[in-house]
SERO-4910 file (N, C-alpha, C, O; in steps of 0.05 Angstrom, whole numbers):
BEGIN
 pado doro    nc1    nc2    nc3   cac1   cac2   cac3    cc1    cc2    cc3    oc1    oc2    oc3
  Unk    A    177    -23   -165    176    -46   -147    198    -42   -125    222    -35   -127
  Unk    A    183    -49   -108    214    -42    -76    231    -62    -87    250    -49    -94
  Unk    A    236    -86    -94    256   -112    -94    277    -96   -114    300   -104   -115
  Unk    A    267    -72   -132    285    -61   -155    299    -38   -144    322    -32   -150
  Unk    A    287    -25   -128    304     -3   -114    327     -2   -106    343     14   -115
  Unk    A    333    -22    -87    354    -35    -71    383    -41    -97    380    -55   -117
  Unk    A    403    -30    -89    426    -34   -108    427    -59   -113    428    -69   -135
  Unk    A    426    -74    -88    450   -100    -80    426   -126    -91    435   -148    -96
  Unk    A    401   -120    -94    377   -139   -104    382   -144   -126    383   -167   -135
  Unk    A    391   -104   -147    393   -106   -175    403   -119   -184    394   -133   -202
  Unk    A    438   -123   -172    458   -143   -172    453   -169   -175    458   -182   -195
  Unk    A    439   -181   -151    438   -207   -144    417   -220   -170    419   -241   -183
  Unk    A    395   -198   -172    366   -219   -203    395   -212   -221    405   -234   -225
  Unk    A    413   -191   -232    422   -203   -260    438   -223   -254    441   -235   -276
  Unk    A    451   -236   -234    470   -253   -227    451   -282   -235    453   -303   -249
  Unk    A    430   -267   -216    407   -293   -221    400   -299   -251    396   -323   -258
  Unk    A    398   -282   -266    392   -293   -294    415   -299   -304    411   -314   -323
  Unk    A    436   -294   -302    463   -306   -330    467   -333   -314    476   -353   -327
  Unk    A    461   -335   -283    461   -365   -274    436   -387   -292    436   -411   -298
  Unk    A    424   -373   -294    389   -387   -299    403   -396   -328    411   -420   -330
  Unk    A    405   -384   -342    420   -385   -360    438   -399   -360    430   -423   -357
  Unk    A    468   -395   -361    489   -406   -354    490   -445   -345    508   -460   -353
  Unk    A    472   -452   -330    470   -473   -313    462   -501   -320    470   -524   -314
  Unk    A    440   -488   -336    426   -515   -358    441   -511   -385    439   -532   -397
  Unk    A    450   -498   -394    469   -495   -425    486   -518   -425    486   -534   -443
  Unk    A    506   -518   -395    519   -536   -398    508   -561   -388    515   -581   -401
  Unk    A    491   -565   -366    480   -591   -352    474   -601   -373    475   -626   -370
  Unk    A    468   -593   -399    447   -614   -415    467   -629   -435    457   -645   -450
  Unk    A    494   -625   -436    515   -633   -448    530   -648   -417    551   -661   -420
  Unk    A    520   -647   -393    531   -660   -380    509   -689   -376    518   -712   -376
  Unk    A    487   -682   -373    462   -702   -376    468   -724   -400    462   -747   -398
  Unk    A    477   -716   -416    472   -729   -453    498   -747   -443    500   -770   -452
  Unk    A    519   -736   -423    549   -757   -426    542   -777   -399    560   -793   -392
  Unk    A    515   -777   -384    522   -788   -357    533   -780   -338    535   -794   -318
  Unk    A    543   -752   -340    555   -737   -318    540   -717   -293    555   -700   -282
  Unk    A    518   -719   -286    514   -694   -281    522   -699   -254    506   -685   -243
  Unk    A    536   -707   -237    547   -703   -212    575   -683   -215    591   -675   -199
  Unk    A    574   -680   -248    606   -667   -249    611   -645   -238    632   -635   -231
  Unk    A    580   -635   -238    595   -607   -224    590   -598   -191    598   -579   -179
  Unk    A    575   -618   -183    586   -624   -157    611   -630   -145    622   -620   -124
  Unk    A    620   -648   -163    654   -655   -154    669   -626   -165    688   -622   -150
  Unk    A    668   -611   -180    683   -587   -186    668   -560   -165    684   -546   -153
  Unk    A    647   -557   -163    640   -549   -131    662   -552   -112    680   -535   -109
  Unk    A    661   -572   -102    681   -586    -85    719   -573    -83    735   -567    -65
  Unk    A    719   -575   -113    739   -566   -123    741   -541   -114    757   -536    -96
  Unk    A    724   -519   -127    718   -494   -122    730   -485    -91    738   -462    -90
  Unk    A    731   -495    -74    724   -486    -57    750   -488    -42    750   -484    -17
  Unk    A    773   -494    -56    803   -485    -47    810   -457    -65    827   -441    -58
  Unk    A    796   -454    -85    791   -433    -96    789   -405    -82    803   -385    -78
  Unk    A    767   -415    -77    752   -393    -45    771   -386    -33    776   -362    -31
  Unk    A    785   -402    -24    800   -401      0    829   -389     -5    842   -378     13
  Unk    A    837   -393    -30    854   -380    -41    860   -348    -56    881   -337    -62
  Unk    A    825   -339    -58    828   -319    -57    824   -298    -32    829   -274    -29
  Unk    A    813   -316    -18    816   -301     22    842   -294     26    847   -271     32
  Unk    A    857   -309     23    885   -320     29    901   -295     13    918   -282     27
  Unk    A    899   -289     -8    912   -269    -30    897   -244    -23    904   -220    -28
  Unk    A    874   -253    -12    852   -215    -10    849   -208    -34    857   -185    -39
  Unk    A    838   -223    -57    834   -217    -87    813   -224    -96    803   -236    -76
  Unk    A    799   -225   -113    768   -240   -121    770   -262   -122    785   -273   -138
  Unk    A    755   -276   -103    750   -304    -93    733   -318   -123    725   -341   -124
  Unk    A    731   -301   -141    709   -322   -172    731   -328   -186    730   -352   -194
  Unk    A    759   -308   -196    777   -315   -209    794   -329   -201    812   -337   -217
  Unk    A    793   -336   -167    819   -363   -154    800   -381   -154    807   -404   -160
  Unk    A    782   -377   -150    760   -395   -163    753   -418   -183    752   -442   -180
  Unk    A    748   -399   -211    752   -397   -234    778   -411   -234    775   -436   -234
  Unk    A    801   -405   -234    826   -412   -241    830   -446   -230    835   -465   -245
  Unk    A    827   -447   -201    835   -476   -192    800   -498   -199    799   -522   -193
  Unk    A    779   -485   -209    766   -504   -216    759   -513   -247    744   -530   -256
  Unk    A    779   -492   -261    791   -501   -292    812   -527   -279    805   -551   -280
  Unk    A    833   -519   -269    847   -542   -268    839   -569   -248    853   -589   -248
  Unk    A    820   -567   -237    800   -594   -223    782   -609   -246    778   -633   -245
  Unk    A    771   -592   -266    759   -598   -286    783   -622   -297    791   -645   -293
  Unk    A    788   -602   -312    820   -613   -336    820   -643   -322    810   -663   -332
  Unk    A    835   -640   -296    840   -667   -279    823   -690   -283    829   -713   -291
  Unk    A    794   -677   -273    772   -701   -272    772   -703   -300    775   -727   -304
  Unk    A    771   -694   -317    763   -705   -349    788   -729   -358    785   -752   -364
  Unk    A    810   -712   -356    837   -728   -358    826   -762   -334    808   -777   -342
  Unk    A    835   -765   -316    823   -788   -303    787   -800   -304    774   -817   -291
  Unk    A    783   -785   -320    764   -802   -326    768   -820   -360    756   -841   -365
  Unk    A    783   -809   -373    793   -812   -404    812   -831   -397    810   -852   -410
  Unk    A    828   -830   -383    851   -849   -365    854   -863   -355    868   -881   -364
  Unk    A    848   -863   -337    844   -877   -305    822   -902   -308    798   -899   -307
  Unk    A    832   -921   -311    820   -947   -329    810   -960   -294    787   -965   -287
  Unk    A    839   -963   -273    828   -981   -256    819   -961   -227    798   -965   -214
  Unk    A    837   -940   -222    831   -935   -203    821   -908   -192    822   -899   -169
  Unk    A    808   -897   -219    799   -868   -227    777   -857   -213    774   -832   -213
  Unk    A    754   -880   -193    739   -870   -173    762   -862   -147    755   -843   -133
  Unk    A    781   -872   -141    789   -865   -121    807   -834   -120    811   -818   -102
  Unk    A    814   -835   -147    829   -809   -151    812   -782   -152    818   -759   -147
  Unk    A    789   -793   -162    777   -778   -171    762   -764   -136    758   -740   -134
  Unk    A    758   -776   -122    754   -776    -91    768   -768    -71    763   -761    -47
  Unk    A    789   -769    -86    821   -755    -58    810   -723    -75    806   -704    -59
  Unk    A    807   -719    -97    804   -698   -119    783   -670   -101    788   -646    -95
  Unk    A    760   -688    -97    743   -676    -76    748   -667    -52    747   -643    -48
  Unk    A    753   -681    -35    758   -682     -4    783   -660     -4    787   -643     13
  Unk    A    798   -665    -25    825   -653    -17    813   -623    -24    818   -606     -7
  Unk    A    797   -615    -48    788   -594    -48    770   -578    -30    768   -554    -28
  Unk    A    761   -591    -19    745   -576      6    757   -585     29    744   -575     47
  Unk    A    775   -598     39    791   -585     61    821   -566     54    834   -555     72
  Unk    A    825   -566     26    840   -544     19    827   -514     19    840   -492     21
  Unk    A    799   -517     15    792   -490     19    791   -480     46    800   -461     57
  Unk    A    772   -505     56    773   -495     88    798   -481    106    797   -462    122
  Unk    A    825   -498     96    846   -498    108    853   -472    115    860   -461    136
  Unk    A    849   -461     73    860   -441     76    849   -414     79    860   -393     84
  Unk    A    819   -420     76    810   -396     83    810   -381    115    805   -358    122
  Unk    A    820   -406    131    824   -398    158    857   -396    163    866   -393    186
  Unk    A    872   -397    144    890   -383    151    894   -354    135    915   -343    132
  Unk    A    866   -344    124    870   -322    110    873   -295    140    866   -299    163
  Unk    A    884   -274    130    877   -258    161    852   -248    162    846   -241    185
  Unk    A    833   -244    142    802   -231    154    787   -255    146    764   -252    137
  Unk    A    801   -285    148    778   -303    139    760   -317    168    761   -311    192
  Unk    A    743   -342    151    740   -356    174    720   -377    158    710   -374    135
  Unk    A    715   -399    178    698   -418    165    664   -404    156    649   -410    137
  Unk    A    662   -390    171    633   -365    169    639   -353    145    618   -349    132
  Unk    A    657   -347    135    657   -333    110    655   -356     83    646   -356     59
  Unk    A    665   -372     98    659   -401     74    631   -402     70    624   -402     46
  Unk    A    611   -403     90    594   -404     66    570   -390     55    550   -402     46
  Unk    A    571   -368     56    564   -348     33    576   -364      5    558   -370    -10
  Unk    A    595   -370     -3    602   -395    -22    589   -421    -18    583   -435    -37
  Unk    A    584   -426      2    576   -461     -4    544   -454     -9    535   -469    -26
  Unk    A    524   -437      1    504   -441     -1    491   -408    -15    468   -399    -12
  Unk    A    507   -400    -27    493   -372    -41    484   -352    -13    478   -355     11
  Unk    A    488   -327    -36    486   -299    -10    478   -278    -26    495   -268    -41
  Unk    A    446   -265    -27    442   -240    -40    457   -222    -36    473   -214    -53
  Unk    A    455   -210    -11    466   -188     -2    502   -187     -3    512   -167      6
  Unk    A    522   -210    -13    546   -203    -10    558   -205    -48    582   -207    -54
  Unk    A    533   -206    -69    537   -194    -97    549   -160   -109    540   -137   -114
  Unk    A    568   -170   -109    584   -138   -106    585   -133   -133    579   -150   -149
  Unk    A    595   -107   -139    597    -96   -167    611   -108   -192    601   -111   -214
  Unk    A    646   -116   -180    655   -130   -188    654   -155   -192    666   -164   -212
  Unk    A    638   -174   -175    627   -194   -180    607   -207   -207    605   -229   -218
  Unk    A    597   -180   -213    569   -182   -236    590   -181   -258    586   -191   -279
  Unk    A    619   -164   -251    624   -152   -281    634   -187   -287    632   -198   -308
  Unk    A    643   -198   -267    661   -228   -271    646   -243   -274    651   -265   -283
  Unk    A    624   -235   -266    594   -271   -272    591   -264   -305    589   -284   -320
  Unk    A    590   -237   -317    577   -233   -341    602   -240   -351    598   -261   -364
  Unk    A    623   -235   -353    647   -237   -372    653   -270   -373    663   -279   -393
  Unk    A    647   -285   -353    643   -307   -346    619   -320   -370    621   -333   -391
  Unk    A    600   -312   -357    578   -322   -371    578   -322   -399    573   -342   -413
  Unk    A    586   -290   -413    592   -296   -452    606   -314   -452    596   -328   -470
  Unk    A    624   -323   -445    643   -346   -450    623   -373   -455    620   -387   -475
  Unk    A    611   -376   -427    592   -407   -430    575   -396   -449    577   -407   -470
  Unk    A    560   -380   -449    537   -383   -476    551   -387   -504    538   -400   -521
  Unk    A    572   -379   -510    582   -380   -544    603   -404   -539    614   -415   -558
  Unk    A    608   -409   -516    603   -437   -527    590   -459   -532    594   -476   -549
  Unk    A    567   -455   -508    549   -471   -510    532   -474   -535    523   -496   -544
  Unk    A    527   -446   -548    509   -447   -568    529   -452   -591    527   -472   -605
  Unk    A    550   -436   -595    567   -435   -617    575   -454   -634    579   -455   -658
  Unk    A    578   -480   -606    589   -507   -615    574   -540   -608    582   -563   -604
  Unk    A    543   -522   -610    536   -537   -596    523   -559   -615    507   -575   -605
  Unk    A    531   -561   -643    532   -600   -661    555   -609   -651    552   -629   -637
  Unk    A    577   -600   -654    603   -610   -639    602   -615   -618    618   -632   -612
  Unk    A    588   -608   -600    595   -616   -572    564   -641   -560    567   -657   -541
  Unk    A    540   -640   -573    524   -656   -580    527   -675   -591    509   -691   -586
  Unk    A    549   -685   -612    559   -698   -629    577   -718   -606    570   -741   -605
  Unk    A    598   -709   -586    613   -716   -572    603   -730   -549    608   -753   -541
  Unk    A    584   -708   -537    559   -720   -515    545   -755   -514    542   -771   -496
  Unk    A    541   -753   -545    519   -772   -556    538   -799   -556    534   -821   -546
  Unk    A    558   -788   -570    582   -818   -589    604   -812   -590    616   -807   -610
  Unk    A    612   -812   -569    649   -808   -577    665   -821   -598    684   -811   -610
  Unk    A    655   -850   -603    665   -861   -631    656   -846   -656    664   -840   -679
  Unk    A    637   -844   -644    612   -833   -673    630   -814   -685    637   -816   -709
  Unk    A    640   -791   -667    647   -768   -666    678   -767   -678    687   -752   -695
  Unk    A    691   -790   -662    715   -790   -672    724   -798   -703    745   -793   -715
  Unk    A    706   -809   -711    703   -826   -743    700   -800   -756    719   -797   -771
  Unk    A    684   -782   -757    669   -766   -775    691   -745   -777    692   -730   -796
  Unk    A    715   -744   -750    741   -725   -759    744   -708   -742    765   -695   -742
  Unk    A    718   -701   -716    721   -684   -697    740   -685   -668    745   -706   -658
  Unk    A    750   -663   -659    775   -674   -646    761   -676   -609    760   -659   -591
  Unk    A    756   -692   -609    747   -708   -582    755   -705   -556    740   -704   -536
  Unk    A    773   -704   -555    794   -697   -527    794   -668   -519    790   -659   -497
  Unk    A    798   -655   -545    789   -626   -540    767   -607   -533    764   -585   -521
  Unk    A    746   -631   -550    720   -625   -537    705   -628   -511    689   -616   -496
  Unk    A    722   -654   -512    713   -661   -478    729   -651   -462    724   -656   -439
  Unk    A    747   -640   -466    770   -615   -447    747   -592   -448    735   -588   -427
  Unk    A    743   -581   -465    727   -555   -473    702   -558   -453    699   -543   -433
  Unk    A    680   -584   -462    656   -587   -435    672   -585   -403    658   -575   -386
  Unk    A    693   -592   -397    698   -599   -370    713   -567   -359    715   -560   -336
  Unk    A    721   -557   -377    720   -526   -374    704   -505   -374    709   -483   -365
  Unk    A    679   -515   -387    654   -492   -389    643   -501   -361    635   -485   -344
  Unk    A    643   -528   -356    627   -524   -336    636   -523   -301    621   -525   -281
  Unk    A    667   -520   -304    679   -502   -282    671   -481   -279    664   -471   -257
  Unk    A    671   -465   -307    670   -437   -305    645   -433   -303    643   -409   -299
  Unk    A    619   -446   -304    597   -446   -289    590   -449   -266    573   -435   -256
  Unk    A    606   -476   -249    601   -468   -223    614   -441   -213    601   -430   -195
  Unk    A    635   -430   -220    635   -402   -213    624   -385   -210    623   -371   -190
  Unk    A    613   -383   -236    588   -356   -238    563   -362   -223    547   -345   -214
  Unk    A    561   -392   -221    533   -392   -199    538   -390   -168    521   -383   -152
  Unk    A    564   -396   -162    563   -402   -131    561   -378   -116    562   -383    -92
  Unk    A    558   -351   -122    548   -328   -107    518   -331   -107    507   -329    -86
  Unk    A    505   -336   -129    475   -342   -125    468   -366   -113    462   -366    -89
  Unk    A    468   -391   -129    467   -425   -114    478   -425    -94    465   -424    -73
  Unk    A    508   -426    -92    528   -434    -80    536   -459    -96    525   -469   -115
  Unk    A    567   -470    -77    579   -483    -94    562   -518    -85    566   -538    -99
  Unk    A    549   -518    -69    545   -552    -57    517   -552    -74    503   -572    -69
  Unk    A    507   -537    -90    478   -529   -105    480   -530   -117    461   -543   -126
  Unk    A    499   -522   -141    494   -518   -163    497   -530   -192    496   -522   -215
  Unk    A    501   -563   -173    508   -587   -195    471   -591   -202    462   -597   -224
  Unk    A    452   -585   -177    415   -584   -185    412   -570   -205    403   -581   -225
  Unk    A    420   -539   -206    416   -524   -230    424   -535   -242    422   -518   -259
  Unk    A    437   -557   -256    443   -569   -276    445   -580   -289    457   -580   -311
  Unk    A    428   -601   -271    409   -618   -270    384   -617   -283    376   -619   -306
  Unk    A    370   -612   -254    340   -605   -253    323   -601   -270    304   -613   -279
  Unk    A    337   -568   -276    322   -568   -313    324   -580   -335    305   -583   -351
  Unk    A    344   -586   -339    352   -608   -364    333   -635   -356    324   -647   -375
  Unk    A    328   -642   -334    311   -670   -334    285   -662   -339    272   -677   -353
  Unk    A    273   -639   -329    243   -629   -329    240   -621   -359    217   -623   -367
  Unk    A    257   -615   -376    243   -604   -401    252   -630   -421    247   -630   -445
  Unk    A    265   -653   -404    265   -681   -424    242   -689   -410    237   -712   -418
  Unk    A    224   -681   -392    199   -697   -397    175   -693   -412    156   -708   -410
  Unk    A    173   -669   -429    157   -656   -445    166   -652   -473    151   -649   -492
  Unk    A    195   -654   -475    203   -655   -504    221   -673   -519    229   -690   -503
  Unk    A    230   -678   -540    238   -700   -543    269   -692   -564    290   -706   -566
  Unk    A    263   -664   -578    295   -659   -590    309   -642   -570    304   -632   -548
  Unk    A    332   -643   -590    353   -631   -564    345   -607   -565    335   -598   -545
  Unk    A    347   -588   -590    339   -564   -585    324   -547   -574    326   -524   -566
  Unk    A    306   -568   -575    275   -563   -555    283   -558   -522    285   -538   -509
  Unk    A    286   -582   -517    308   -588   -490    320   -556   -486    310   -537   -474
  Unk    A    342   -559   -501    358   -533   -497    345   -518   -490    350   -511   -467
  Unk    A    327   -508   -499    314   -472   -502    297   -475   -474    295   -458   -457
  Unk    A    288   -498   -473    262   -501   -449    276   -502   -425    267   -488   -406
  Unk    A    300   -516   -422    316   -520   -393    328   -491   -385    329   -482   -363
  Unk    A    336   -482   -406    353   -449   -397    325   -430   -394    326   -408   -382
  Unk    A    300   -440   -406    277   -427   -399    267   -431   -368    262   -413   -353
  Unk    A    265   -459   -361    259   -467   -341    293   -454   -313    293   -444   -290
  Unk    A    306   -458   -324    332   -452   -303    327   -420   -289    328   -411   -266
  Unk    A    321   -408   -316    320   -375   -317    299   -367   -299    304   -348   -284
  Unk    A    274   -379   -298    252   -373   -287    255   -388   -259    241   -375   -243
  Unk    A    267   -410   -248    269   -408   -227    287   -407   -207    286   -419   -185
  Unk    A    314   -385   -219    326   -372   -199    324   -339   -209    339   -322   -201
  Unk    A    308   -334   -223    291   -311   -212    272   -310   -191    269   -292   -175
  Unk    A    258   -334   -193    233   -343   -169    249   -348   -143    236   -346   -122
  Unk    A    271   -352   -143    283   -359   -114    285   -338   -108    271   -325    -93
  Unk    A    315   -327   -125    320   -296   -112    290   -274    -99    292   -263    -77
  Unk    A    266   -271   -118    251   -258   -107    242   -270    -76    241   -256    -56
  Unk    A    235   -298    -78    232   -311    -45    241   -307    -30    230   -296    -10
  Unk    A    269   -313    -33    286   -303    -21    289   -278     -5    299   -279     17
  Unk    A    281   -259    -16    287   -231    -13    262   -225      3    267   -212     23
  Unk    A    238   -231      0    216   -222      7    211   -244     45    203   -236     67
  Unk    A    219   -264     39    214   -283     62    237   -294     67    238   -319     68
  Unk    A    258   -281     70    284   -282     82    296   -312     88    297   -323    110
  Unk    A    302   -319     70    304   -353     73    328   -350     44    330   -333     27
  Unk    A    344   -375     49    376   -375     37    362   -380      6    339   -389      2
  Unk    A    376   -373    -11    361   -365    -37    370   -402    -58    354   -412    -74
  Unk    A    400   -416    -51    406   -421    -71    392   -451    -60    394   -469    -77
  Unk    A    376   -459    -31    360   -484    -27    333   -472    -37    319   -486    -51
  Unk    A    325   -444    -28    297   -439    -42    291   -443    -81    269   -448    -91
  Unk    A    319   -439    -99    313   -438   -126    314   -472   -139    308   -483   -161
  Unk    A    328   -484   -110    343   -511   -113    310   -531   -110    302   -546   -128
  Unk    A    299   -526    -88    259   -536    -84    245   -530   -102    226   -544   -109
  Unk    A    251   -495   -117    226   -498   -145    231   -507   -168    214   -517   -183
  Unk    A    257   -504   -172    266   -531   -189    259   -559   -189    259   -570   -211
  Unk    A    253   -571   -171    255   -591   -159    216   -586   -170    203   -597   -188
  Unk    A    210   -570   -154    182   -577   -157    164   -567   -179    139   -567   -178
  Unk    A    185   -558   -204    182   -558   -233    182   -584   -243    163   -590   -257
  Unk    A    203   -603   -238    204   -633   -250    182   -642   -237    165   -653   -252
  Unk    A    177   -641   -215    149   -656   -202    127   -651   -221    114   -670   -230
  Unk    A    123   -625   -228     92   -621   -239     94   -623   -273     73   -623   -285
  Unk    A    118   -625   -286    113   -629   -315    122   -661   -314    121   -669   -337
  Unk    A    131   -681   -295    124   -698   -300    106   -719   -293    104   -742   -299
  Unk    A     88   -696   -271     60   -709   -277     43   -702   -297     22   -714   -302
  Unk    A     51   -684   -307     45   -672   -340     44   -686   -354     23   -691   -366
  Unk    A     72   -703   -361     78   -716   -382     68   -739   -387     65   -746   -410
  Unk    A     60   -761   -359     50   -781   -358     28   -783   -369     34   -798   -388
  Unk    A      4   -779   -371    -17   -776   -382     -6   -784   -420     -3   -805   -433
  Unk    A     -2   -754   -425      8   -752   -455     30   -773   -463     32   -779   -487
  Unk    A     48   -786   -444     64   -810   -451     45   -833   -455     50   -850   -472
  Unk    A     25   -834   -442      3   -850   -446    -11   -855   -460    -17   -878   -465
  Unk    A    -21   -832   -474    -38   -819   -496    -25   -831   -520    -36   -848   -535
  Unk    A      6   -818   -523     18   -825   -550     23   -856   -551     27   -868   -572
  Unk    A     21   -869   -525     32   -896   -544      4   -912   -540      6   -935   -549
  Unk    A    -24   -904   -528    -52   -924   -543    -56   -916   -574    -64   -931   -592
  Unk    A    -48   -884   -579    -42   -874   -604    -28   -893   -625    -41   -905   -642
  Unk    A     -3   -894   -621     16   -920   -633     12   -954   -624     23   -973   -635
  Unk    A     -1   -955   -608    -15   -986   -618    -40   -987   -631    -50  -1006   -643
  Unk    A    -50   -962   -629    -79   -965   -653    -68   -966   -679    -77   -980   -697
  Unk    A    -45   -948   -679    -28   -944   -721    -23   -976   -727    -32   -989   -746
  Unk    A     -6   -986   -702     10  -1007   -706    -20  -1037   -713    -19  -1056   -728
  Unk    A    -35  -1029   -698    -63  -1055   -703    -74  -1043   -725    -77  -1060   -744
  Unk    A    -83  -1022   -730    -96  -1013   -761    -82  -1020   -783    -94  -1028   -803
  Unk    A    -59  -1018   -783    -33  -1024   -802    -32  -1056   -805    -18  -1064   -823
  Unk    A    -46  -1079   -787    -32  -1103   -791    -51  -1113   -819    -41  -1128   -836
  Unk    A    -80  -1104   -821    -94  -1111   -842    -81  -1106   -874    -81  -1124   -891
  Unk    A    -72  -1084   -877    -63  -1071   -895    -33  -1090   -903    -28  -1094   -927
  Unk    A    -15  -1099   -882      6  -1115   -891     -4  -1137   -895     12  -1152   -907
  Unk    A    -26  -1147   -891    -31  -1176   -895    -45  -1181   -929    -43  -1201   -943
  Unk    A    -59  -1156   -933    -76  -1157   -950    -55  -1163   -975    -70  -1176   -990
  Unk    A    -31  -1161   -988    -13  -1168  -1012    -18  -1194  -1010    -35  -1201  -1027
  Unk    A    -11  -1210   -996     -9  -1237   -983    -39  -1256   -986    -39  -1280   -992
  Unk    A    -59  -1242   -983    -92  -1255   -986    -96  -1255  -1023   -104  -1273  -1037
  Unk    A    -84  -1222  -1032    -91  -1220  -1054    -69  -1237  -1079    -69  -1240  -1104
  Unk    A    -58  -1241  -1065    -36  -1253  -1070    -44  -1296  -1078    -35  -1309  -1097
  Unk    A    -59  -1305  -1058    -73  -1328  -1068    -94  -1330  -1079   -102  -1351  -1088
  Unk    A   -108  -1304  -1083   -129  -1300  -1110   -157  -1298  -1092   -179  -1306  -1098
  Unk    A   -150  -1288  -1072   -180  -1278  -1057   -181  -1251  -1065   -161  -1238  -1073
  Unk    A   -210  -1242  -1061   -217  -1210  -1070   -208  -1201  -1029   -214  -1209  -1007
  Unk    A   -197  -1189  -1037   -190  -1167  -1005   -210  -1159   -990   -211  -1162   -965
  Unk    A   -228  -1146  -1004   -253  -1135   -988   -272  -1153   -978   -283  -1150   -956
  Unk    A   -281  -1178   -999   -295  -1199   -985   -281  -1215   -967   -296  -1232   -956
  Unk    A   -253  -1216   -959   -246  -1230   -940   -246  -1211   -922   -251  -1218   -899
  Unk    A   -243  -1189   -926   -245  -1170   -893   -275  -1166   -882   -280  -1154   -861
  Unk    A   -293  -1176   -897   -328  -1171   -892   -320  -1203   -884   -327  -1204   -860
  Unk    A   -310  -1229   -890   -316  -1249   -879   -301  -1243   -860   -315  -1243   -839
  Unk    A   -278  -1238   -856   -271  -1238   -823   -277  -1218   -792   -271  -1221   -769
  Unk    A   -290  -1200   -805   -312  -1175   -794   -330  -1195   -781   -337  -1196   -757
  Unk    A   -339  -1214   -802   -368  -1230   -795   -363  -1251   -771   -379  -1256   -753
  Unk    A   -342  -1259   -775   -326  -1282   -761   -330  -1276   -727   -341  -1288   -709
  Unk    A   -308  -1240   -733   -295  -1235   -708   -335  -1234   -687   -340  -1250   -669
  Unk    A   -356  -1209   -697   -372  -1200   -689   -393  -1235   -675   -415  -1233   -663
***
């Protein structure tokens, strides 16, 4: 296939799959807490990151990486905290991060606002060697945790009281989610970009809660669904020259459209299903109760057969 020939393609599909991957692992632990704008606001974050590694001339994923661990930490901390005025902090948090990147990526010496966003909106062609080795070294981290700990962190998601009763340490866990999924917008924002890739993390986690109903199910289907459509972008992308991380961000999008017109029907289905159990069932509770004042059961259900007809 020509799209495999090309070095810089090869690069960009595996980037594309440990993102596909990577994106819904954590969204669906961000979905289960009410969060999923979180990694939008750590995006945000990201992006003095950027700018900090222009600024140093060093890999822009690990200044990255580094200042959107500590934007994480922050937002989790003020959100655990910050009782009265934790939307506003949480808002200087943002803004300050993306005009800290901006700032500084233009006072880098080979920077400029043009180089910003290959970061804000994903860039096949600027997936470099080193980049893959830091998305993958990146990425084992989010999968073993995601999978490794994932009753504990499901447990936390669901009930933080729940969680805290039973002995599990809570603060740490929810430190631990707000760090995996820094270190996810990292690894995606060469593919997504950073203003995208709170959808990947989303998207699929909502599309495979409209067809399934356990978590595990969920799980496997959203990193199925994630996987498959930023492979589908990147190839779009590549073939009809259009920015890859709004093309994977629309089939996403237009995955939830079509399984949840999927689902409607069969949501339909199952509950005329469960009012037939629930009306078939009311004879049967009543019947202790008839036999119970000394009628025979079956001749009162032939008299009230006769009644109803």
């Amino acid at each position: 296939m020509e799209i495999l020939q090309t070095a810089f393609m090869q690069r960009a599909l595996i980037a594309a799959v440990l993102v596909g991957i990577t994106a819904p692992a954590v969204g669906i632990y961000l979905v289960q807490r009410r969060q999923a704008l979180m990694g939008d606001g750590i995006g945000h974050v990201a992006m003095t990151g950027v700018g900090l590694g222009f600024l140093l001339s060093t890999s822009a994923i690990w200044t990255a990486t580094l200042v959107s661990v500590v934007g994480a930490v922050t937002m989790e901390l003020i959100r655990a905290y910050g009782r009265t005025r934790g939307d506003i902090a949480l808002a200087m948090l943002f803004y300050g991060g993306m005009a800290g990147g901006v700032l500084l990526i233009n006072l880098a010496p080979n920077g400029s606002t043009g180089s910003l966003s290959t970061y804000l909106f994903g860039s096949l062609s600027t997936v470099s060697p080193a980049d893959v080795t830091a998305i993958s070294l990146l990425a084992a981290f989010v999968v073993l945790v995601t999978v490794g700990l994932r009753r504990q962190l499901f447990a936390v998601s669901q009930d933080e009281e729940f969680a805290r009763v039973t002995g599990l340490p809570v603060r740490a866990l929810n430190l631990l989610i707000a760090v995996t999924a820094a270190v996810t917008v990292t690894v995606a924002m060469r593919v997504v970009g950073l203003l995208l890739v709170s959808a990947l993390m989303v998207v699929p986690v909502a599309a495979a809660q409209q067809i399934t109903r356990s978590f595990v199910v969920t799980f496997v289907l959203s990193v199925v669904i994630g996987t498959a459509v930023t492979l589908a972008g990147t190839v779009t992308s590549y073939y009809q020259d259009v920015p890859p991380g709004a093309t994977i961000v629309l089939i996403a999008i237009g995955v939830f459209v079509v399984l949840t017109a999927l689902a409607t029907p069969l949501a339909r289905r199952r509950a005329r299903a469960l009012r037939a159990a629930e009306t078939a069932a009311v004879p049967d509770a009543a019947a202790p109760d008839v036999a119970a004042a000394g009628v025979d059961v079956p001749a009162a259900r032939r008299t009230a057969g006769d009644v109803t007809v």
